[in-house]
ZAROPA-379503 format. One line per 8 residues: number of its first residue (from 0); their letters; for each residue x, y, z of C-alpha. Coordinates in Angstrom, 3 decimals, padded with zeros to 6 digits. Layout:
<nodes>
NUM	A	X:Y:Z; ...
</nodes>
This chain:
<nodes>
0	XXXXXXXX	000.000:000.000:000.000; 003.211:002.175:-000.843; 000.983:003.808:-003.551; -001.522:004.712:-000.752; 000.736:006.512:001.663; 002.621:008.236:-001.013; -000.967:009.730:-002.420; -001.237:011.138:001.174
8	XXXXXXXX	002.029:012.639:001.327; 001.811:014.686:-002.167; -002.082:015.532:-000.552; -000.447:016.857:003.070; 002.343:018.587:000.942; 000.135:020.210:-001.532; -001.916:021.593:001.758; 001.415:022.913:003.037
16	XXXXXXXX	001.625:020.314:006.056; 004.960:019.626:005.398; 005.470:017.026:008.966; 002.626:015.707:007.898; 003.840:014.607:004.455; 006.970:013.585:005.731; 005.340:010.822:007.976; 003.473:009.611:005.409
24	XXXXXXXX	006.515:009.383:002.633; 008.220:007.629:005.387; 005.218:004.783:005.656; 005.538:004.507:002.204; 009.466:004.172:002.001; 009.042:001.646:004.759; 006.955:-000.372:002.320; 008.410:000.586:-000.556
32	XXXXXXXX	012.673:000.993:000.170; 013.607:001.373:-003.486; 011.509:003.744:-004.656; 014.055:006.813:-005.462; 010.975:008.708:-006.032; 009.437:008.545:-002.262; 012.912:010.114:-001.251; 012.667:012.793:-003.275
40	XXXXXXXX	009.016:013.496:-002.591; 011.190:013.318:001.236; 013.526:015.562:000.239; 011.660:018.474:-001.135; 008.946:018.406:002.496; 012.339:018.164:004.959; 013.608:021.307:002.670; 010.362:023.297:002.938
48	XXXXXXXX	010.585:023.036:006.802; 014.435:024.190:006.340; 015.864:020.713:007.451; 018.520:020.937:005.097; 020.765:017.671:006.630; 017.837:015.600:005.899; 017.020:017.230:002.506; 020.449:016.406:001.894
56	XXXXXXXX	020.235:012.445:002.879; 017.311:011.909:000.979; 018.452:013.716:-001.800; 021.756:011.688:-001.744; 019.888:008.186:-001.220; 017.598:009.026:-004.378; 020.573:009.966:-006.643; 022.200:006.854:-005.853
64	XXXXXXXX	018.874:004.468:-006.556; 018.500:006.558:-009.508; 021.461:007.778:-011.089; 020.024:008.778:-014.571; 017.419:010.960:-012.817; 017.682:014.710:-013.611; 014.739:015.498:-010.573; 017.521:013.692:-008.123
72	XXXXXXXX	019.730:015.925:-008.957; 017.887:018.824:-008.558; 017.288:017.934:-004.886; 020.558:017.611:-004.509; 021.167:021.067:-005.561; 018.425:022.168:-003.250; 019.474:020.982:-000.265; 023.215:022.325:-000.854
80	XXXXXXXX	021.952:025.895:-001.143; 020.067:025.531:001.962; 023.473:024.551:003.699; 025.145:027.059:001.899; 026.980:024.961:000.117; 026.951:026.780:-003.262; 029.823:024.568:-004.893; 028.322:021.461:-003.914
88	XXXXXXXX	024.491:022.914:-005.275; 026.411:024.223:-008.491; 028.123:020.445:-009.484; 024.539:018.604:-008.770; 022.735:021.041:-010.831; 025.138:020.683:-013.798; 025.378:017.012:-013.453; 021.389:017.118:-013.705
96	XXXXXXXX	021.986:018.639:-016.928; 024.291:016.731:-017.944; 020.965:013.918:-018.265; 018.545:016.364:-019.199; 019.824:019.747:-020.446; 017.053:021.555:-021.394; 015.274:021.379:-017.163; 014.140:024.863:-016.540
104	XXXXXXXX	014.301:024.264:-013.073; 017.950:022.798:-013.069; 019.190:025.868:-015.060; 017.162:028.464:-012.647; 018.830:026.363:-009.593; 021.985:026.432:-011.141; 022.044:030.136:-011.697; 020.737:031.004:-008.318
112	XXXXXXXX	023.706:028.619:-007.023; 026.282:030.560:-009.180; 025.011:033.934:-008.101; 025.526:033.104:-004.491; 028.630:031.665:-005.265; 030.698:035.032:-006.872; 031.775:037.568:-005.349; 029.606:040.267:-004.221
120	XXXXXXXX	030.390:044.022:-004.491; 029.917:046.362:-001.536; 026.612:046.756:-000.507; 024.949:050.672:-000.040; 023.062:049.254:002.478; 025.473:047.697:004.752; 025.395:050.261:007.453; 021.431:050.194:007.795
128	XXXXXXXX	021.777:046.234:008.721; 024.985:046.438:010.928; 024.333:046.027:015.269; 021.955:045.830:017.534; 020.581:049.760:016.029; 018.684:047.478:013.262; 016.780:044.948:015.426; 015.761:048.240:017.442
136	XXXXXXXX	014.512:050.240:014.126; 012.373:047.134:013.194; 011.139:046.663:016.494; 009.544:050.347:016.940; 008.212:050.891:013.488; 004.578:049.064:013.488; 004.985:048.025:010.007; 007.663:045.694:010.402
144	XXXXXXXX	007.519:044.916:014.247; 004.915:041.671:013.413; 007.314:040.150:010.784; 010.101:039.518:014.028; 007.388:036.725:015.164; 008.367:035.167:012.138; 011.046:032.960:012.296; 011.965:033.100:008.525
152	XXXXXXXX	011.787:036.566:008.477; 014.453:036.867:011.479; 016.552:034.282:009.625; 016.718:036.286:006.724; 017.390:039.349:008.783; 020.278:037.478:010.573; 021.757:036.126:007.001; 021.731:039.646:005.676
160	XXXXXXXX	023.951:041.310:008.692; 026.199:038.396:008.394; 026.493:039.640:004.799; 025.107:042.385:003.393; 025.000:041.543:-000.148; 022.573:038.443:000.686; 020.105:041.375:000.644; 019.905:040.882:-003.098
168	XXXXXXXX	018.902:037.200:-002.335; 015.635:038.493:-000.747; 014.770:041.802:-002.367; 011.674:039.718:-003.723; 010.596:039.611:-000.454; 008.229:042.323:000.075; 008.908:041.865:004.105; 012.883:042.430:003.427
176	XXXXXXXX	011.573:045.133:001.183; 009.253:046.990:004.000; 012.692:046.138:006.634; 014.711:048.021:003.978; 012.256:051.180:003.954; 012.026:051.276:007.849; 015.776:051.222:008.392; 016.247:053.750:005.460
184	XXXXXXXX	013.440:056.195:006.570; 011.503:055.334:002.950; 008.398:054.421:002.307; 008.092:051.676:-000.166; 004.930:050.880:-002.506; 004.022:047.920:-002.966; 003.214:046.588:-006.855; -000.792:046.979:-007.401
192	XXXXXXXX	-002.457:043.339:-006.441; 000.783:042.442:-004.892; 000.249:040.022:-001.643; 002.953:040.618:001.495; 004.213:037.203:001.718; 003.844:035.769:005.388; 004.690:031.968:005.110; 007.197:030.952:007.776
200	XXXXXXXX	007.331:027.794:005.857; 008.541:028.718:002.598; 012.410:027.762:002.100; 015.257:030.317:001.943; 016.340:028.722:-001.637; 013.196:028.713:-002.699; 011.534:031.882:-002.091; 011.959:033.620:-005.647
208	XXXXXXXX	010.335:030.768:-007.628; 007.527:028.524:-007.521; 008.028:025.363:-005.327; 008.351:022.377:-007.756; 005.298:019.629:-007.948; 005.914:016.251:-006.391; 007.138:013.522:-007.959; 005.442:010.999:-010.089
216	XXXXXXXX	006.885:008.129:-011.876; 006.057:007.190:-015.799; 003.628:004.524:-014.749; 001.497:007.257:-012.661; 002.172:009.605:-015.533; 001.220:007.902:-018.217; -002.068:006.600:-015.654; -003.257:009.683:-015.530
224	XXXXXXXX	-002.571:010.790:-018.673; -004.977:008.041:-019.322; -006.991:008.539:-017.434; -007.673:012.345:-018.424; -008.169:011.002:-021.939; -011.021:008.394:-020.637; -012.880:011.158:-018.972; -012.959:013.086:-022.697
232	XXXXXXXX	-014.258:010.164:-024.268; -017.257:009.524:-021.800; -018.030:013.389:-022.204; -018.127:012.854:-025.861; -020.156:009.240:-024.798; -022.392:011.919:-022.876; -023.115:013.849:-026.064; -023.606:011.656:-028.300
240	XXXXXXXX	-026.286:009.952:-025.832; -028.150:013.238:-025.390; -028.605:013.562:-029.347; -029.684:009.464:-029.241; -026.726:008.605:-031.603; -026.427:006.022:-029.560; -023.328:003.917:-032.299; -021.370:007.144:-031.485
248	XXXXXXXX	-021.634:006.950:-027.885; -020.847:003.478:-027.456; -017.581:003.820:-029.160; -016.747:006.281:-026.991; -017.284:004.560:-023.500; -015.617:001.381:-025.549; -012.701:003.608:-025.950; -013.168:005.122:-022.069
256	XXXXXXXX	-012.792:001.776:-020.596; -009.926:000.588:-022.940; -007.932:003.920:-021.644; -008.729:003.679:-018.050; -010.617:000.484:-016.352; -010.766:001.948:-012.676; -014.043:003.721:-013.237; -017.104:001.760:-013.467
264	XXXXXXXX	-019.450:004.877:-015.072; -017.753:004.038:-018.291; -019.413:000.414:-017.991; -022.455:001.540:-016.108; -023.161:004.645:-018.916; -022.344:002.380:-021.902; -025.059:-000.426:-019.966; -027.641:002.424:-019.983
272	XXXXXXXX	-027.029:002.979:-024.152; -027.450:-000.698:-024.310; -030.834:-000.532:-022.385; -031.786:002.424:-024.325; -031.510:000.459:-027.795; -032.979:-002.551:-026.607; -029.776:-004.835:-026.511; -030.567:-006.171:-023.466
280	XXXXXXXX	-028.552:-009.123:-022.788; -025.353:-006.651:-023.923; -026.587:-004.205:-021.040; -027.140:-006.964:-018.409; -023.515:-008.250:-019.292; -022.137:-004.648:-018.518; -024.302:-004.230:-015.751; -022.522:-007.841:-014.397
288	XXXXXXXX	-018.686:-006.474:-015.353; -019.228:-002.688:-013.010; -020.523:-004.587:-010.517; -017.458:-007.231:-010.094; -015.064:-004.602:-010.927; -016.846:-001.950:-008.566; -016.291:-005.016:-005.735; -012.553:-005.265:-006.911
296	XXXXXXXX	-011.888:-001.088:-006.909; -013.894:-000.438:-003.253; -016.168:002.031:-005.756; -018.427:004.522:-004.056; -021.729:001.914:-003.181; -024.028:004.011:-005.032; -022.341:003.514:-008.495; -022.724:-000.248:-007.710
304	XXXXXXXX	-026.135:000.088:-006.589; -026.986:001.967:-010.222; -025.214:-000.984:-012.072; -027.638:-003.492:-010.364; -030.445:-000.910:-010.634; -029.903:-000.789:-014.891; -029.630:-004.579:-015.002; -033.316:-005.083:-012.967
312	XXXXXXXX	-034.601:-002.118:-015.823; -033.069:-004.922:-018.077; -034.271:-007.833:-016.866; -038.112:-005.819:-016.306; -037.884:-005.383:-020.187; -037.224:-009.097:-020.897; -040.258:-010.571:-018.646; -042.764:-012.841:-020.097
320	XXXXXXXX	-044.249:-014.442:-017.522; -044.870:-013.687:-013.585; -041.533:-016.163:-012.925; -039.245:-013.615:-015.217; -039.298:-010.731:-012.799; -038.273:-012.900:-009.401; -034.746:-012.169:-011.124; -035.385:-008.809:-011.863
328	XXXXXXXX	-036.960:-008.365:-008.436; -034.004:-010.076:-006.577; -032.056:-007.553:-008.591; -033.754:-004.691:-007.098; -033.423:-005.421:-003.637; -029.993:-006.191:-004.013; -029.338:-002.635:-005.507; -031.613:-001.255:-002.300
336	XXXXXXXX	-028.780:-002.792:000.051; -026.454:-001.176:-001.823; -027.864:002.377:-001.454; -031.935:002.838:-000.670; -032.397:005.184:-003.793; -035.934:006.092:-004.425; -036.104:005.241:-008.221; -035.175:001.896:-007.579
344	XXXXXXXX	-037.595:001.382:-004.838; -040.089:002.588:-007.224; -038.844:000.150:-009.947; -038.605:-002.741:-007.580; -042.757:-001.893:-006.459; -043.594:-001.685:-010.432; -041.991:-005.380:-010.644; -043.832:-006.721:-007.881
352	XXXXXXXX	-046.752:-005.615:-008.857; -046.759:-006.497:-012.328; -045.636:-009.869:-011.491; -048.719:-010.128:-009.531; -050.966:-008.620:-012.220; -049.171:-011.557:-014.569; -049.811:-014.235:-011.999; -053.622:-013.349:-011.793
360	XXXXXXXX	-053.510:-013.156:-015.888; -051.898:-016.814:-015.936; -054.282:-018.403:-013.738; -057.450:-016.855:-014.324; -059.948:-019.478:-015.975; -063.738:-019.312:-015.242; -064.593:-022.075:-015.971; -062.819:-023.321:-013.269
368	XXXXXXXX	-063.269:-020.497:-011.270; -067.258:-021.324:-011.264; -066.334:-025.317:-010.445; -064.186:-024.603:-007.853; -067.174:-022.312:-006.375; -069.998:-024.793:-006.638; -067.074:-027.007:-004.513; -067.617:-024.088:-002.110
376	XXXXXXXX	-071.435:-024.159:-001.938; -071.250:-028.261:-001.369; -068.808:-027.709:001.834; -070.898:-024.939:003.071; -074.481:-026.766:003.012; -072.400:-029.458:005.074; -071.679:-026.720:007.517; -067.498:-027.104:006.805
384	XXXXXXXX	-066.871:-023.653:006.704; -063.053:-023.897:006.341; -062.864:-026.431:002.877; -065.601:-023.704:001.863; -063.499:-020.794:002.151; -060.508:-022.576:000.482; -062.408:-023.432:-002.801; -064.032:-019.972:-002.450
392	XXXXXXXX	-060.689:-018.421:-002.220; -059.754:-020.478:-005.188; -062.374:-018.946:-007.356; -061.667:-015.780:-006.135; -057.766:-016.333:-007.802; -059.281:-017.923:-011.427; -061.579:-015.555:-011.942; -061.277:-012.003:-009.434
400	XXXXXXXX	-064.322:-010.419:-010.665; -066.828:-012.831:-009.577; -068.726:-011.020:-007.145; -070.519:-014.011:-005.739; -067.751:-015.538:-004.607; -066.985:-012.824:-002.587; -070.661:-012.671:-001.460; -070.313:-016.577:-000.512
408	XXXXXXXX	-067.096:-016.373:001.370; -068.154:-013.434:003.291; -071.101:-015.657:004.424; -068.681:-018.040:005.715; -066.729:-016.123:007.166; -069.638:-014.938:009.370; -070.669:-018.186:010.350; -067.067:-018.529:011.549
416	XXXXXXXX	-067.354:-015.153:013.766; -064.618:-013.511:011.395; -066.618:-010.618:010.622; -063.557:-007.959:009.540; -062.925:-010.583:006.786; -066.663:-011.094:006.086; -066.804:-007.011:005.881; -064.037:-006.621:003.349
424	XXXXXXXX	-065.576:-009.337:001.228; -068.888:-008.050:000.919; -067.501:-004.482:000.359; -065.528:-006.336:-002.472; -068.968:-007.825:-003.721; -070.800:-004.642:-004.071; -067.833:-002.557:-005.316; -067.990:-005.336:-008.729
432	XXXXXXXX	-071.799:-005.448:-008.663; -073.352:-002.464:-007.225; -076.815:-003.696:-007.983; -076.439:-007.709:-006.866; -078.680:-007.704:-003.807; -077.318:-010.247:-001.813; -073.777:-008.173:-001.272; -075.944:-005.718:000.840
440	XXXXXXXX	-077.469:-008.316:002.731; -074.365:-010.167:003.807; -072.382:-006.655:004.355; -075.859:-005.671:006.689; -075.791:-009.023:008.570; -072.340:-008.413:009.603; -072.879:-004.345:010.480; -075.734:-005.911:012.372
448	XXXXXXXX	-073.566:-008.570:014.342; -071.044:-006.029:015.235; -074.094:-003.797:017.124; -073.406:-001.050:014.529; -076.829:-000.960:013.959; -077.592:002.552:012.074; -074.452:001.415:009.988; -076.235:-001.848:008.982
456	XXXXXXXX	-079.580:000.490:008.595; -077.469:002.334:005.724; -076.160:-000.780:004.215; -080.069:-002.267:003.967; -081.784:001.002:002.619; -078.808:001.277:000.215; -079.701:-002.200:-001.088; -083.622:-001.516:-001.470
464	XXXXXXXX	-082.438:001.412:-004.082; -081.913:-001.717:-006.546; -084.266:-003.954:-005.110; -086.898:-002.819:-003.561; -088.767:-005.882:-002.672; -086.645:-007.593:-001.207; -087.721:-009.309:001.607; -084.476:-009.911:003.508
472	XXXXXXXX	-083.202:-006.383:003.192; -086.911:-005.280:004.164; -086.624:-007.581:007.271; -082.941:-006.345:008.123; -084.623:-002.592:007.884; -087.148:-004.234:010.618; -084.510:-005.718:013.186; -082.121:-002.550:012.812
480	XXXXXXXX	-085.539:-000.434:013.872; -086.081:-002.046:016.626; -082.755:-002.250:018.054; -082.225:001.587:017.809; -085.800:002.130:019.070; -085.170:-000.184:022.314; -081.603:002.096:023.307; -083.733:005.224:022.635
488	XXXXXXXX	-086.235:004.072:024.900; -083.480:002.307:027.307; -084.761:-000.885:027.059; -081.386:-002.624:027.053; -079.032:-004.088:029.665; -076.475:-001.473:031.436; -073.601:-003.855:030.270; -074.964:-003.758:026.579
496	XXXXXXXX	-075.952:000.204:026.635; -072.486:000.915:027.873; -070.738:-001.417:025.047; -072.613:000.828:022.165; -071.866:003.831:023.664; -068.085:002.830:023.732; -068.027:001.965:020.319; -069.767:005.294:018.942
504	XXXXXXXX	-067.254:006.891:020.825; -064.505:005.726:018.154; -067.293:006.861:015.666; -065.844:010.232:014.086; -069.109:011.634:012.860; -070.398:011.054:016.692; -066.770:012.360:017.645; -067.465:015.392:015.744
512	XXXXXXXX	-071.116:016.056:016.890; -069.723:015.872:020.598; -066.987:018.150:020.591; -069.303:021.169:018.382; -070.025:024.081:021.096; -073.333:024.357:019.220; -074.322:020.907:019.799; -073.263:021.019:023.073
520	XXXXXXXX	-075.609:023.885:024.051; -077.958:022.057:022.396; -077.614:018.865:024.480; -077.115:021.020:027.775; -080.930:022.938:026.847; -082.381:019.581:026.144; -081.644:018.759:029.420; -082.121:021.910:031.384
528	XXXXXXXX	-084.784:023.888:029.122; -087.373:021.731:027.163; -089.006:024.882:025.503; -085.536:025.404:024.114; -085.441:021.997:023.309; -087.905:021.847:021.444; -086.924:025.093:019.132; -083.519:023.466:017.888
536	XXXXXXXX	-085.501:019.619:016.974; -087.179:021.928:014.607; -083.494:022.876:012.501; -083.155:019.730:010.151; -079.641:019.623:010.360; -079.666:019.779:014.533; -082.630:016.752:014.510; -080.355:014.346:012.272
544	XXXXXXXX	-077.625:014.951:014.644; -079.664:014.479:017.442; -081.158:010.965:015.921; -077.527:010.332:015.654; -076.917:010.401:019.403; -079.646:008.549:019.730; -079.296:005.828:017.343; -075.873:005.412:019.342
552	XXXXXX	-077.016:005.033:022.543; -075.091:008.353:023.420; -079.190:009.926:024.817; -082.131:008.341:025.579; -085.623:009.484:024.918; -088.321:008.825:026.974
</nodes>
């Protein structure tokens, strides 16, 4: 994982954390001892934080893995200058030249090493930098007095009274530049735009030209030379898509992935083309190669979970038959474990239910949907309730719009005391024949059953509206009267009267009704002021409201 700790050092260098870099070069050289390039990368961090012996070492150790190398050399020069060693900085430079003569930076080093080197003539200046008189100018003039907090400031400071003509080393400087105008009494202008430089990390060598980039060998140049090309081609790919010339865009992923196989949106946005133009099996086959090479790279889970995403789209668009989508719909779900994206969620609901719809399409027959239900009718005259349900239910499958199965396993279903199932059945029966009369009758004997007596009232008057002689919705109409009349006139059991009025307490109409303040004035002048009373039963809308109450066992009349 040399390749891995060396990413992190160029990252912490870049970022100027130069101690940071340096650990990580050194995890990487631990892995990695040969690698002349890891001691350069070395070299140039220990020389931005001014450790020059180190520089020096690692500059040394990656000349002699690499002798051809012209960057070695360089380093080599670099950390000479910084010891001052201008001889020593001027013979690596050349003999980095020497291999590649035509290195900009070699030639600037070399001339920067050459110009420290001669001989300097007197400097006007010397007398401005000379004893103790300078540190005191610098110190009372507010313009320079926060560069002495900086320790490369000072240094330069110190290097200049040592010798004076190292002043035109840092004239660049515009700190040595503000010094100069203190100790001479001048004010100095700086350019327009021009930044005061403040870095105490920047290297004395180093400070009049740009510091160089880390080092990369060929392999990682030519990668990401590579890989640069790949992302042109998938923006071309992109294009081409948008305009639905889909040949075009093909090619270009095709020629993304042959350049650079470490990003699986090549495969995944060639996949989608292939979906697009109906080549199905080609985009499933894609869909298979991003996923097993997204496993391979680590890739971000949410490409992966698009690959498996395109290839249930696929798979969708091949299905036949209710068994082709359990592939599709395994798909799915596998993508939503990958990342629980939305779309796919949606797509993965679509499948399921249009496998469903497919199942009920594959096994509907009548005619055995009608055999399976007279099966019913013989287990229910012999009172087996269960077998009846199970053939009913079997109907129900071949054929779904037969209402009277429904009707004739909600009947059972209420022999067996299961009247929530018996409910939903019925319902079912008169939502597919709104006029068959024997839906309202089972849905009323059930209402009825449950004590929801005005509900089973409803049910039985709705049914007379299509048949209005019929003698067992006329008879329901009878029992349901005379159960509301008896709680109205109290003629039921405390235990019983206390039961209704518990369950037209989860009623929201009564709900509603109890918590108006009109109604409640109402019901408070019913009890306290009959005349009053007897003003509001004649509003329409208050009397239904009332009956309401009533019909719930919430007042009594008597």
């Amino acid at each position: 994982m040399a390749d891995e700790a060396k990413a992190k050092g160029n990252a912490a260098f870049s970022s100027g954390d130069y101690t940071t870099a340096i650990k990580h070069f050194s995890d990487a050289i631990a892995l990695a001892p040969t690698n002349h390039v890891l001691y350069s990368n070395r070299s140039a961090a220990y020389a931005s934080l001014q450790k020059y012996d180190d520089a020096l070492n690692d500059a040394k150790k990656t000349v002699e893995l690499k002798p051809d190398w012209s960057k070695g050399y360089s380093r080599l020069g670099a950390a000479h200058l910084g010891l001052t060693q201008y001889k020593d900085a001027i013979v690596a430079y050349k003999k980095g030249l020497d291999f590649d003569p035509n290195n900009e930076a070699l030639k600037s080093g070399l001339a920067d090493a050459e110009s420290r080197a001669a001989p300097q003539s007197p400097n006007p200046f010397a007398d401005s930098f000379a004893g103790p008189e300078m540190w005191a100018k610098l110190t009372a003039d507010p313009s320079t007095r926060p560069y002495l907090q900086q320790p490369d400031f000072v240094k330069m400071m110190q290097e200049i009274q040592k010798n004076p003509n190292n002043l035109n080393l840092y004239l660049k400087d515009q700190r040595v530049m503000q010094a100069l105008g203190a100790l001479l009494n001048v004010k100095f202008r700086a350019p327009n735009g021009e930044k005061k430089p403040t870095s105490a990390n920047a290297p004395v060598e180093e400070r009049s030209r740009e510091p160089e980039p880390m080092d990369v060998s060929e392999e990682e140049r030519e990668a990401k030379e590579k890989k640069a090309q790949a992302l042109k081609e998938k923006e071309l790919g992109n294009a081409a898509y948008k305009k639905k010339d889909f040949e075009t865009a093909i090619a270009h992923y095709t020629k993304a992935i042959e350049l650079y196989d470490e990003d699986i949106s090549f495969i995944t946005n060639r996949a989608a083309v292939y979906l697009e133009m109906g080549k199905y099996e080609e985009c499933i086959k894609d869909c298979d190669k991003a996923v097993e090479r997204g496993r391979e790279l680590r890739s971000d889970y949410k490409m992966v979970a698009r690959a498996l995403t395109r290839k249930g789209s696929a798979l969708v668009k091949m299905a036949k038959t209710s068994k082709d989508y359990e592939p599709a719909i395994e798909t799915f779900q596998k993508a939503l474990t990958e990342h629980r994206n939305p779309d796919t969620l949606k797509k993965l609901n679509e499948a399921e239910k249009a496998k469903k719809d497919l199942e009920q399409q594959e096994y509907f027959d009548p005619k055995l949907a009608d055999e399976s239900r007279e099966k019913g009718n013989e287990y229910f005259k012999e009172q087996k309730y269960p077998d009846a349900i199970k053939h009913y239910t079997e109907a129900i499958k071949r054929n779904p719009k037969d209402h009277r199965a429904y009707s004739n396993r909600a009947a059972c279903y209420t022999k067996l005391g299961a009247m929530p199932e018996g409910l939903k059945d019925a319902e079912k029966c008169i939502e597919l024949d709104p006029a068959f009369a024997k839906g309202y009758t089972r849905k009323g004997a059930i209402q009825f059953f449950m004590k929801e007596y005005e509900k089973a009232l409803e049910t039985y008057q709705e049914g007379l509206k299509h048949d209005p002689q019929n003698q067992e919705l006329l008879d329901g109409i009878r029992r349901c009267v005379d159960q509301m009349n008896k709680a109205s006139r109290g003629d039921i059991s405390p235990e019983e009267l206390k039961e209704r009025q518990a369950k037209a307490m989860h009623d929201p109409e009564v709900q509603n009704i109890l918590s108006d303040p009109v109604m409640r004035q109402v019901l408070q002048d019913i009890q306290e002021n009959p005349n009053a009373a007897q003003e509001h039963m004649k509003n329409p809308m208050v009397m239904n409201k009332i009956q309401k109450l009533v019909n719930a066992g919430i007042i009594q009349v008597r």
